[in-house]
N, C-alpha and C positions, 0 to 999 in steps of 0.2 A: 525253157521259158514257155507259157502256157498263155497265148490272149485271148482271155476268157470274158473281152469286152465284146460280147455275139453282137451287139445294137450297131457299135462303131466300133469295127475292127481296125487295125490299123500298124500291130508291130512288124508286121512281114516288110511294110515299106519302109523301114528302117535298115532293114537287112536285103533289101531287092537285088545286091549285087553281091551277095552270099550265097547263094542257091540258083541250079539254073532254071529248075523247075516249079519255084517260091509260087508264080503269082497261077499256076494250074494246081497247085496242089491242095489236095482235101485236108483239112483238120479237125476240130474239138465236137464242132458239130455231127462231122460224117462218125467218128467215133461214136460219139453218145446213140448217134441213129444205129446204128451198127449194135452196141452193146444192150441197148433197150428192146432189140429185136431178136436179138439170141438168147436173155437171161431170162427165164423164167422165171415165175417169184416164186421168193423165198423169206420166210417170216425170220422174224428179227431172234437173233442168237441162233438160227437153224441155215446159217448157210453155206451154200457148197462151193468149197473155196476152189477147187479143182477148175468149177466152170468158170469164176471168177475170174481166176490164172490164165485163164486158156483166152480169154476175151480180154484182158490186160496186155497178154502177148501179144496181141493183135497191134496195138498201139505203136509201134513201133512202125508199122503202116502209115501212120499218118503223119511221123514226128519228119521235121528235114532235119539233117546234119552240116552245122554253116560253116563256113570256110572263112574268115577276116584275113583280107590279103594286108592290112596293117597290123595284125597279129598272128603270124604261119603259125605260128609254136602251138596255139590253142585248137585242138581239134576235135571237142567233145561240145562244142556247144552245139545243143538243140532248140528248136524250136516247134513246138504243135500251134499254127497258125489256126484263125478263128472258124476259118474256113473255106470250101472254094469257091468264093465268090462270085457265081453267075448270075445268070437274070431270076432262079429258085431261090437265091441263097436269103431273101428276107422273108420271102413264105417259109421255107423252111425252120429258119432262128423261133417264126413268129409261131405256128403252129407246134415246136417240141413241146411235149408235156413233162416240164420238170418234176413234175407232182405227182405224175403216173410212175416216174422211173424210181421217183425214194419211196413213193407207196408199194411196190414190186421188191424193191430189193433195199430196206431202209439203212444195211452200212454201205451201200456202195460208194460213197465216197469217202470213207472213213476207210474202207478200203484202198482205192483207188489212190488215196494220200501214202497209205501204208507201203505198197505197189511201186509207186515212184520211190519214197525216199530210200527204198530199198534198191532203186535202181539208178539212182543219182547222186551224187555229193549235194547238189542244192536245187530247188526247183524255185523260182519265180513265178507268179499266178499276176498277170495284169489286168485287173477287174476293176467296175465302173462301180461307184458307191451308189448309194440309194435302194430304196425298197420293193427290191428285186426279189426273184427266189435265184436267178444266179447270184444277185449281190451277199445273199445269207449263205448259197454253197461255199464261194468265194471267200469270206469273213468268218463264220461259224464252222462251218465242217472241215474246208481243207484244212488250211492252214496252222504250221506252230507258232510262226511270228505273223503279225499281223502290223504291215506297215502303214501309217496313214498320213498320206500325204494331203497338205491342208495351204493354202493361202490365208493370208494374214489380213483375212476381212472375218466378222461374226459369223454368215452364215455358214462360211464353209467349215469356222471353229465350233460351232453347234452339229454341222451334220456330223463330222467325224467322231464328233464326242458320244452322237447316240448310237452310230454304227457299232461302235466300244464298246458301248454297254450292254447290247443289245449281242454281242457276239460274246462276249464273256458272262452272259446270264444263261445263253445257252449251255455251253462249257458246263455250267456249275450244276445245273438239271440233269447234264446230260451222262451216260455211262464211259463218254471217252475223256480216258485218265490222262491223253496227252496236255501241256503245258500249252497255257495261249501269253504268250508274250509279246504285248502294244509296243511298237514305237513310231513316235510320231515325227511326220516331218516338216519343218513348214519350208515351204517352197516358194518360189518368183520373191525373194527379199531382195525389195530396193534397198541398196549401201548408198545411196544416196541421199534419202532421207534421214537421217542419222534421229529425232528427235521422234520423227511417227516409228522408229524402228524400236526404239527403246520403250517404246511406250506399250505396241506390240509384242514383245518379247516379254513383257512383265506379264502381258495378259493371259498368253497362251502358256506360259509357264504355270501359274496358276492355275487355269482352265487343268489342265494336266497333272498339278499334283494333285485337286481338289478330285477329280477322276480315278487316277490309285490309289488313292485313298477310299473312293469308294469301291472299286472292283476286285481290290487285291486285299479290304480289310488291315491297310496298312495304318499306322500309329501317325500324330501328328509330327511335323518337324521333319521331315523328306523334302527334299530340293530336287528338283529339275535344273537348277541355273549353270549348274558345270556344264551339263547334256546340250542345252540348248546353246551354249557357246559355243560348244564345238560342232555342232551340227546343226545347217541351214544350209539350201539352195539358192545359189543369189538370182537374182535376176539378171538375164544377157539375152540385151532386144536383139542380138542377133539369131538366138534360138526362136525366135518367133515366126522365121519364117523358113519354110522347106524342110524336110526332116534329114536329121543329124543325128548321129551316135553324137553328144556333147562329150562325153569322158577322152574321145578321140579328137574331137574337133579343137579342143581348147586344153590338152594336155599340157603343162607344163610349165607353166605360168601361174604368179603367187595366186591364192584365192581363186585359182579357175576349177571351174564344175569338175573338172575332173580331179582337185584337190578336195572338192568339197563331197561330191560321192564318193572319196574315198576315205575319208572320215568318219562317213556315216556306215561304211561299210564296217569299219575297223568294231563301231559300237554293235550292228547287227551279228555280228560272228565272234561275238564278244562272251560270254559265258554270264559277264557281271549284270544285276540289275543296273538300271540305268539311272536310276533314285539313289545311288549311291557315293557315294565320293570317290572321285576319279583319282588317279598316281598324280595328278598335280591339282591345286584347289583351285590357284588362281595365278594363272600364266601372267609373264610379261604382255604389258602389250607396250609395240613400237612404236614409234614416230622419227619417221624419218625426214632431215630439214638440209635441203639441198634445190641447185639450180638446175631448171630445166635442159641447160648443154652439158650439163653431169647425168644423162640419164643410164648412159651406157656402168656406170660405175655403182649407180643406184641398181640397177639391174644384176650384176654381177654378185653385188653385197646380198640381197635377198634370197637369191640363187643359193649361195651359201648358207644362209641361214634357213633354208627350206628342212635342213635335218629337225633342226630345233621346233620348228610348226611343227611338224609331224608329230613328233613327242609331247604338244601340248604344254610348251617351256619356254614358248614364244609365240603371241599374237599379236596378227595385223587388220587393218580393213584396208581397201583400195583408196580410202580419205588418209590413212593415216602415211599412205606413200606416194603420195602429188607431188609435186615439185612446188617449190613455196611460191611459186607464184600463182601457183594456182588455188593458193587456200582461201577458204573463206574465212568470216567473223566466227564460224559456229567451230570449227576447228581449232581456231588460233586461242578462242574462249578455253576451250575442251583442255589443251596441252597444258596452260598458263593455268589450269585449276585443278590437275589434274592430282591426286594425295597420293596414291598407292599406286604399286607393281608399275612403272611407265620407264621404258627406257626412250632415252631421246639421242639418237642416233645424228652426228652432224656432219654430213660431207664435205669438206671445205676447199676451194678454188679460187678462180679469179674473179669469175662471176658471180658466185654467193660475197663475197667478197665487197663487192662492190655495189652490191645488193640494198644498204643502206642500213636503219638502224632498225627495223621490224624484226628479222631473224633474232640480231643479238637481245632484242629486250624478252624476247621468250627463250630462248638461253639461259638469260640472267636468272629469268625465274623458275626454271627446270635448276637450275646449279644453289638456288636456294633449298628449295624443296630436297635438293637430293643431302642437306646435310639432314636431314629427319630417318634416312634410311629406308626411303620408301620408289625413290628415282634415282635411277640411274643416267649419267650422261656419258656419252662416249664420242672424241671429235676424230675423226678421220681426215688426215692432211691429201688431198689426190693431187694438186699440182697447184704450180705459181706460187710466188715467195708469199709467206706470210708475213700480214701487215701487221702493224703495230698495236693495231684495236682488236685485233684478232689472238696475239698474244696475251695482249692484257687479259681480254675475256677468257683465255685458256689458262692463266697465269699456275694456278696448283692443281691443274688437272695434266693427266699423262697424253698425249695425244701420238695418233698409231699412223705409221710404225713405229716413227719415231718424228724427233724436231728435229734432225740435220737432214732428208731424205723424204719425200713425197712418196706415194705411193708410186706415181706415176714413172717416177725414176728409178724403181727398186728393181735388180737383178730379176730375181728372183718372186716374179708379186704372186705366185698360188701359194708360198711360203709366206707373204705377206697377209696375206687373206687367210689363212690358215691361221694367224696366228691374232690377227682382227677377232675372229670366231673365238679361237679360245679364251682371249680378254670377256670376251661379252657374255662366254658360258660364266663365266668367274664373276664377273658383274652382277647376273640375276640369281645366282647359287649363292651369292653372299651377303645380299639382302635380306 
């Protein structure tokens, strides 16, 4: 990992209990001072790759090697921090002359890219957008993927977009034959919003194919809307204060940042263009309709079904698993209209139960919809006798595990659940 944001550095304090020597140690800038002081120039096509190597090797100087006492196993992660931050360190950022070093030596970071990948599985570069000459190293020279992380307001859908073009017009003038591959990410998504989200999501999807299209010469009829389904950074106001590793902070839990960067990872180490049609077009999406002193049971089901996310054969939002007491009109709307791919999930107890007649009339009309072959419903029995209104409404539907036996009362419930999961793999495979 490379924080090549010299103005506002900042990833070492994410890792400060990584390294013991993190917050004295020199980085990218003592480098660059260090290599622009030993290389002599050298005109372009004529350079001496030996001195190169020898001041490459050097780099190794400045990198730390981080220890994750919540990951022992991992022991290659580095880090080259922006730098060592004393009372010089903003005269210094402010007086390098970026323009002297590419004037002096014009591959050196074409090299220097060359250099790491050859000495890495992967490099990360953390760089500030805008119209820098670091933000052009950053964007144009280094890198083969070029990720571009954006919020879901115009100006930030505007800059990202000309930083794009602007680094892939480079590319196309220029003599290096590596591959520049965009992906974009949009980050802080409120799921709360459901209506400004969708609205959002149309725009930047467009904004983006209207962009490969222009930078990649590609043909009309390319879709972004698989990509951007699966890949989005939600918004958790708890990230907003203090700094966290989020992948570690919130692992394990449906839709948590550490589900959702690793989605987006699965796409960047992906080989596939990203305008392509993915192994599924268009996943289920859940809804699940249960009471809030069922949560423990709600939790368990997801848990299980977390295989199925992952493969993109089942999606959820944090609206679509509330406890029905907590649903609004825009939800309750959304289910009762919903045509296509919807499985509607029903926990059943004493307390939905008793719940009144709102659950069953959106039932009524998922159990309509589902004779079209487009919805799925599936009731799950977890405990207390079921009522007579409850039967009726299940009357020609199969209900799990079974009708003599709740879940709650089964021997054996990871066989029970196991076999929940298989009905519902069979459910959305035979739609």
């Amino acid at each position: 990992m490379i924080d090549w944001d010299l103005e506002a550095p900042g990833l070492d304090i994410y890792f400060k209990d990584c390294h013991p020597n993190i917050q004295a140690a020199e980085g990218a800038i003592e480098f660059f001072e260090m290599a622009k002081e030993r290389l002599g120039s050298m005109d372009y096509g004529q350079e001496n790759f030996e001195e190169l190597k020898t001041v490459f090797n050097k780099l190794s100087r400045y990198t730390l090697n981080l220890s994750l006492y919540q990951l022992p196993h991992i022991t290659t992660l580095h880090l080259l921090k922006a730098g060592r931050t004393d009372d010089t360190y903003q005269k210094r950022i402010h007086d390098f002359d970026w323009q002297a070093l590419f004037r002096s030596v014009p591959n050196f970071f074409t090299f220097l890219a060359e250099y790491l990948s050859a000495e890495y599985d992967y490099i990360l570069i953390d760089s500030r957008t805008g119209h820098t000459d670091i933000s052009s190293i950053c964007t144009a020279l280094m890198p083969e993927k070029l990720v571009l992380v954006f919020t879901p307001n115009e100006q930030s859908l505007q800059g990202v977009g000309k930083i794009a073009q602007n680094a892939t017009s480079y590319r196309l003038t220029s003599d290096d034959l590596r591959p520049m591959i965009i992906y974009p990410l949009p980050s802080r998504v409120d799921l709360a919003e459901e209506d400004l989200k969708k609205d959002w999501e149309t725009r930047y999807k467009i904004a983006f194919e209207n962009l490969f299209k222009d930078v990649y010469g590609l043909k009309n009829g390319i879709s972004l809307e698989n990509y951007f389904r699966h890949v989005q950074i939600r918004y958790a106001p708890r990230m907003s204060y203090g700094e966290y590793l989020a992948t570690l902070e919130e692992a394990g839990s449906p839709n948590s940042l550490a589900e959702n960067y690793e989605k987006f990872v699965i796409q960047l180490t992906s080989d596939a263009n990203i305008w392509e049609e993915q192994h599924v077009s268009s996943p289920y999406e859940l809804t699940l309709i249960y009471n809030e002193k069922n949560k423990d049971a709600a939790q368990e089901l997801l848990s299980n079904l977390n295989a199925l996310k992952k493969k993109s054969e089942l999606r959820w939002e944090d609206s679509n698993v509330l406890p029905f007491g907590e649903w609004d009109t825009v939800l309750k709307r959304k289910i009762s209209t919903k045509k296509d791919h919807h499985l509607v999930v029903v926990l059943i107890d004493e307390y939905l139960q008793k719940n009144g007649q709102d659950w069953q009339d959106l039932v009524k009309e998922s159990l309509k919809l589902e004779a079209s072959g487009s919805v799925a419903v599936l009731p799950i029995w977890i405990n207390s006798p079921l009522q007579d209104k409850t039967m009726n409404l299940f009357d020609k539907k199969l209900l799990f595990p079974n009708r003599r036996t709740p879940l709650q009362n089964m021997k054996d419930k990871d066989a029970a659940w196991l076999g929940i999961v298989n009905e519902i793999k069979k459910q959305i495979k035979s739609k």
